[in-house]
C-alpha positions in Angstrom: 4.8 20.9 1.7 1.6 18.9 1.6 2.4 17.6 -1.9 6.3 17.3 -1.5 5.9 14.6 1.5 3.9 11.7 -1.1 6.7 12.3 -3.9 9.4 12.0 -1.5 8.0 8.9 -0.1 6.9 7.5 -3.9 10.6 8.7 -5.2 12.3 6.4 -2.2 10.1 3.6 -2.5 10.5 3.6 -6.2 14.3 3.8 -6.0 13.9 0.5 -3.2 12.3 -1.1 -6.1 15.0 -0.6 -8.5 17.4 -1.9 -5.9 18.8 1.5 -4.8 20.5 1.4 -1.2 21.3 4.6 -0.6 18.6 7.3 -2.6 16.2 5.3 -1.4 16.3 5.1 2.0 17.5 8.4 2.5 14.3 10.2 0.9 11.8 7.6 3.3 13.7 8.8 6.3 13.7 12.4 5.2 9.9 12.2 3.9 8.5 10.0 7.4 10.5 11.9 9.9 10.4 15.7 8.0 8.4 16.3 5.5 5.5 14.1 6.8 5.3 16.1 10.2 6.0 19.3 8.6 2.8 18.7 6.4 0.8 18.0 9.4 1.4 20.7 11.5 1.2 23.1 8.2 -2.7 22.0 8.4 
């Protein structure tokens, strides 16, 4: 989990970059309000 949360984030910010509006997004909320959490309380 702990290594899933930075390429979800990196994956969504890269996808903003190239000007997508809908991948993009999507994996920033899924990494900030899941994955990020979920890596944190896994220690």
């Amino acid at each position: 989990m702990r290594l899933l949360a930075p390429c979800c984030l990196a994956l969504g910010y890269l996808d903003l970059v190239r000007g997508g509006l809908t991948a993009g997004p999507l994996l920033l909320v899924a990494g900030y309000l899941v994955l990020v959490p979920l890596a944190l309380l896994e220690g």
